[in-house]
C-alpha positions in Angstrom: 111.2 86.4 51.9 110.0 89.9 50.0 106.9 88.2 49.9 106.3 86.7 53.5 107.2 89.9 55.1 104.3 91.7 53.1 101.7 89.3 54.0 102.7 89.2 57.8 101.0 92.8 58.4 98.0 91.4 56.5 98.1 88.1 58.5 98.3 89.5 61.7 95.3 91.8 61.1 93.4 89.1 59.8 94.0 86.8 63.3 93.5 90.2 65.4 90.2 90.9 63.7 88.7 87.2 63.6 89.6 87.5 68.3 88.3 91.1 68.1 84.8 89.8 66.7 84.2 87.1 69.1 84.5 89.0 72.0 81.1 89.1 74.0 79.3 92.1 73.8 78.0 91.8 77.2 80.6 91.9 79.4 81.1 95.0 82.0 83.7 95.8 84.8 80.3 95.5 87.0 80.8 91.8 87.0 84.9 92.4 87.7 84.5 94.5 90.5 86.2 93.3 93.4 84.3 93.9 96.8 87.3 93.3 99.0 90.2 91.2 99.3 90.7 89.0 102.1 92.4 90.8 105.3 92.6 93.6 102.7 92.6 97.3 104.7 90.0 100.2 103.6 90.5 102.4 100.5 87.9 104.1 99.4 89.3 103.5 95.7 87.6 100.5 93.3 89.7 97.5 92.4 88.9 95.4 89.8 89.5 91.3 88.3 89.2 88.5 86.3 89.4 87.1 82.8 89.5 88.4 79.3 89.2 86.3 75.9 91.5 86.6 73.7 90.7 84.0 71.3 87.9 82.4 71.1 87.9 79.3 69.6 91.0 77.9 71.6 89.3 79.3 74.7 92.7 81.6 75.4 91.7 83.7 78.4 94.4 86.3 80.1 93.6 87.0 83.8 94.1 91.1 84.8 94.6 93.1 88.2 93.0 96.5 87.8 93.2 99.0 90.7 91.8 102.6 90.2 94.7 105.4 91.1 93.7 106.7 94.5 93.3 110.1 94.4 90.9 111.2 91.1 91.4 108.6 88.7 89.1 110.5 86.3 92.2 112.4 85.7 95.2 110.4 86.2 97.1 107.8 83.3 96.3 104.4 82.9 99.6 101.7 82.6 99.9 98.5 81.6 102.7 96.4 84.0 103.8 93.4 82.3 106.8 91.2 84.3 109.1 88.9 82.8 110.5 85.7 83.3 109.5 84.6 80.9 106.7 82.9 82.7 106.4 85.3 85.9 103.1 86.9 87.5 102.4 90.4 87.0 99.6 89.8 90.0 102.0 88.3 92.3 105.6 89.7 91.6 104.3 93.1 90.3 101.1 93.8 92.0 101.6 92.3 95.2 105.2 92.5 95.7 105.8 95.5 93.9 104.4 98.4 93.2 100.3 97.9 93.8 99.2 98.7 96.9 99.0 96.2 98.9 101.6 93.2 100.0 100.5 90.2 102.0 101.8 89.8 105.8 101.0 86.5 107.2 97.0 86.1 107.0 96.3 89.7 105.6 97.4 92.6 103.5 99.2 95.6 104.5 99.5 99.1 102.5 102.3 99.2 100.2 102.8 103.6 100.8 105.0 103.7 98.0 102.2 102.0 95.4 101.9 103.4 91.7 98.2 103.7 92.1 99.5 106.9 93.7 100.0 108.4 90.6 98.1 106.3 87.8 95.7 103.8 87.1 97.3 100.6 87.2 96.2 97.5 85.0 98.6 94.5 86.0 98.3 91.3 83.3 98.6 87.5 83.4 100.4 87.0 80.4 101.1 85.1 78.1 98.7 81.9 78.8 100.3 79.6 81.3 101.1 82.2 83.6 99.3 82.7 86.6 95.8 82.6 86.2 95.8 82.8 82.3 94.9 79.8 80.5 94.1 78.1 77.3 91.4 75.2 77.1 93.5 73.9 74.2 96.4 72.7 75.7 98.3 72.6 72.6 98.3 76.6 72.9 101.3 76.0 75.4 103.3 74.5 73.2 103.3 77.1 70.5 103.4 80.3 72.6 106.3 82.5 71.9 107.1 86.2 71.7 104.7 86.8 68.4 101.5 85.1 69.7 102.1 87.2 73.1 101.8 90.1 71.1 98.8 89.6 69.5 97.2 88.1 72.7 98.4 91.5 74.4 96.4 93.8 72.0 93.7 92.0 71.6 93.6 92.3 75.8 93.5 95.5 75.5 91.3 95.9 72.6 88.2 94.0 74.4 89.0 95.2 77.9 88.3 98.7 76.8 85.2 97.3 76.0 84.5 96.8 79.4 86.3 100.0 80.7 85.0 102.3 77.9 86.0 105.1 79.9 89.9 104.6 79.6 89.6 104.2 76.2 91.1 107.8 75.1 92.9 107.8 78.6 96.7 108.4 78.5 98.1 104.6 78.1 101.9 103.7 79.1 103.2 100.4 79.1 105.6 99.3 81.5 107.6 96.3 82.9 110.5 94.7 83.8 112.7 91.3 83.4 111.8 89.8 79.9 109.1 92.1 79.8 111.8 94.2 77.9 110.5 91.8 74.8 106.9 92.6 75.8 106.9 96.7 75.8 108.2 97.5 72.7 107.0 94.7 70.6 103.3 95.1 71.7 103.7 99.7 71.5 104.9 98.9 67.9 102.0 96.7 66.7 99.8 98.9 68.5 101.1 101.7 66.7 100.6 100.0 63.6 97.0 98.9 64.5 96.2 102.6 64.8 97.4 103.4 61.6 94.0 101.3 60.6 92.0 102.3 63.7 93.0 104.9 66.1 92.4 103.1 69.5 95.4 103.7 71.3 96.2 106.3 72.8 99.9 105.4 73.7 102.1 107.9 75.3 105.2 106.2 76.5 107.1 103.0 77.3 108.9 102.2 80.4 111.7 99.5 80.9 112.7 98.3 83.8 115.8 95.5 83.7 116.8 92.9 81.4 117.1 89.6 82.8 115.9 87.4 85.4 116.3 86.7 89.3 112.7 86.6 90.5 112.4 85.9 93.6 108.6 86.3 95.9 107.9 86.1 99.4 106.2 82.6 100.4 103.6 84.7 101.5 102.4 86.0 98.2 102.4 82.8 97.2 100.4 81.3 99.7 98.0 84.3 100.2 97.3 83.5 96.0 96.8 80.2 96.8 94.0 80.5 98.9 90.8 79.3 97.7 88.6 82.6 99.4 91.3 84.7 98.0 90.8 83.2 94.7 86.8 83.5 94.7 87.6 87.2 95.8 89.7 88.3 92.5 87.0 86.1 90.4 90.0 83.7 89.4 90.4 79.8 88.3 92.7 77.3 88.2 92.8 75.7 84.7 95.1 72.8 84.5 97.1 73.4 87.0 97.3 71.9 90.9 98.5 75.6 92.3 99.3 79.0 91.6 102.7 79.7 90.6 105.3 83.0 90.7 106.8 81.2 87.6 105.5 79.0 84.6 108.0 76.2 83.8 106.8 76.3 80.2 108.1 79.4 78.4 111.6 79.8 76.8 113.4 82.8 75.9 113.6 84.3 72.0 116.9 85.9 71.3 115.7 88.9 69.6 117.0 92.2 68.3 114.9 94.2 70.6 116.4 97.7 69.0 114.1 97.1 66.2 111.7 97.3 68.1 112.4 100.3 70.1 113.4 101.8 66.2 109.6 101.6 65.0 107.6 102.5 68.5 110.0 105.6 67.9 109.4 106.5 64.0 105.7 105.0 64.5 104.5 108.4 66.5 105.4 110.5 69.8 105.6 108.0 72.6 108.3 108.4 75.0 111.4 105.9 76.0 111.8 105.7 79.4 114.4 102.6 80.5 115.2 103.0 84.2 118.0 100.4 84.8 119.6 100.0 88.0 122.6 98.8 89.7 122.9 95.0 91.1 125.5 93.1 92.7 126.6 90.7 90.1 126.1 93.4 87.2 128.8 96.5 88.5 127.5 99.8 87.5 130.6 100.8 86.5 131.1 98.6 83.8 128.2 98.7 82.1 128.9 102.5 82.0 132.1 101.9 80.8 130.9 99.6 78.0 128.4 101.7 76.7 131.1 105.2 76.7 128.2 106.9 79.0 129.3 109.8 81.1 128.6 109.5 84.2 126.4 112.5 86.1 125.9 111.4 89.9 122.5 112.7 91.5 123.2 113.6 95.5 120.9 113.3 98.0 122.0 114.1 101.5 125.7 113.4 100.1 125.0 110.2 99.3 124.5 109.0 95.7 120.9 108.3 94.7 121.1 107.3 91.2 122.5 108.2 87.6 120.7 109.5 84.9 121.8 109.7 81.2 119.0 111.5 78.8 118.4 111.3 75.1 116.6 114.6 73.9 113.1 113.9 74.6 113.1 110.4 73.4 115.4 108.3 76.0 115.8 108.7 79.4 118.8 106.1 81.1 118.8 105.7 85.2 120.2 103.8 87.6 118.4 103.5 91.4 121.4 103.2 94.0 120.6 100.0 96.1 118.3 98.5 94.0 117.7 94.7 93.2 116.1 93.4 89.7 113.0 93.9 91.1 113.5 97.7 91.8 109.5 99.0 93.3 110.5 95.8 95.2 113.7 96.6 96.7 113.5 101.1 96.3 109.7 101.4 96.6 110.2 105.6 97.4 112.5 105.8 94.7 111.7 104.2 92.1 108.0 106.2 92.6 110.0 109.2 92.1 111.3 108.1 88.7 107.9 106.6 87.6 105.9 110.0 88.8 108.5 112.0 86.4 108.0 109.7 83.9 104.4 110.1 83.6 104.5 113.7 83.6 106.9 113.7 81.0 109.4 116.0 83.1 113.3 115.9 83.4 114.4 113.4 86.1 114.7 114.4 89.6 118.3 116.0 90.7 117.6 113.9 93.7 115.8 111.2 94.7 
């Protein structure tokens, strides 16, 4: 056992160097640059989409949402939104449900005024392959997936598409998500972490957490707007293997891990902050999860009415609850839970009321 667990750090470099040194050269954001979605309104910020290789030889591409922040994104964070599931869209349950900034109504697309892009750069992915967009051209690949392989195929995402967005390469990166996307974060910031122990490439400032399980649940009109064959051609996307898109793949299971390990080594691996915002849900009381966990409770008003909870661990942990919110909180407390994420980011004390 001794032995296996010292030749999986060397293993795993090996596979992440052998997908690092296949990845084309050539490619540029030019070619990603999306002109404008269908029925989208006028921004005067850039959006970007389309596919990224993450292996080579088994043709294993992950599709990715990138929208520019919209006021001087020179100067503001990039994050990484990963949902859950597992098996569920970032594009369509994050990015166009969510928190991007725009959500589909009827034929066209409205501004979501509570959108992260507000305050960072946001990069939404497809992952792992059999979600959304991403695919595999081996279609053994499917069968194998699980929590590990995600991981690599993660990094090595982000490893080649800062090869075509060379300037967020040294930008302040936080990784964020929700659902089983609790799996995601802190496995992929602690291999990370451990990549730039051999090359410093990311420059990782935080994780954010956002829920633990799964109720997804998207409009049918996010569903049908990504279904739509000029929508499609717009965000440079394919359908490999499938008939449709889908909110959901059907062909991921869960891994009951110890997640706390995880957390453990992002933590002792460097500086990056833990930010789990957790909220309250009608068939998981508040009250006692609290009581389960011996947290104190500290109420934030707003207007005399209760706006969230908040429970901070020096400058490593911060622990909140949104008041009203579903599992899909940007969903559900859009205004709020932009409050929370704007703190976040700055790496200030939570709000006394939001």
């Amino acid at each position: 056992m001794a032995l296996a667990l010292a030749l999986f750090p060397l293993i795993f470099f090996m596979v992440v160097e052998s997908s690092l040194s296949s990845f084309e050269k050539s490619s540029h954001s030019t070619f990603d640059r999306i002109n404008q979605l269908p029925g989208q309104p006028q921004v005067s910020y850039q959006q970007f989409s389309g596919y990224v290789t993450v292996d080579e030889k088994k043709q294993r591409a992950l599709f990715y949402y990138f929208v520019e922040a919209e006021i001087d994104p020179a100067s503001k964070p990039l994050v990484l939104w990963l949902n859950g599931g597992p098996g569920c869209s970032s594009l369509g349950v994050g990015a166009f449900s969510e928190n991007g900034p725009f959500r589909p109504s009827g034929k066209v697309l409205v501004r979501n005024e509570h959108s992260w892009n507000r305050e960072a750069n946001m990069l939404y992915l497809e992952t792992p392959i059999g979600v959304g967009f991403s695919y595999s051209s081996d279609s053994s690949s499917y069968v194998t997936v699980n929590d590990k392989i995600t991981g690599t195929d993660n990094l090595v995402f982000l490893h080649n598409w800062f090869a075509k967005f060379p300037q967020y390469r040294n930008r302040s990166l936080f990784i964020s998500g929700e659902s089983y996307a609790g799996h995601y974060v802190p496995q992929l910031a602690e291999i990370m972490l451990q990549f730039n122990k051999k090359q410093k490439l990311f420059n990782l400032k935080g994780i954010a957490q956002v829920t633990e399980t799964v109720d997804v649940c998207v409009e049918d009109e996010t569903v049908s707007y990504l279904n739509r064959r000029d929508v499609q051609n717009a965000l440079h996307a394919r359908l490999v293997g499938v008939n449709g898109w889908l909110v959901c793949s059907n062909i991921l299971d869960y891994e009951m891990l110890d997640l706390e390990v995880y957390c453990g080594k992002t933590r002792q691996g460097g500086n990056p902050r833990l930010g789990l915002q957790w909220r309250s849900r009608f068939c998981y009381p508040v009250d006692w999860h609290l009581g389960s966990y011996g947290l104190r409770e500290n109420y934030r008003y707003s207007r005399l009415i209760v706006g969230g909870w908040t429970q901070v661990y020096g400058d490593i942990l911060s622990f909140a609850t949104i008041r009203g919110a579903s599992h899909e909180v940007p969903f559900s407390q859009p205004a709020r839970s932009l409050v929370l994420f704007k703190a976040f980011l700055e790496g200030r004390p939570l709000p006394e009321a939001f």
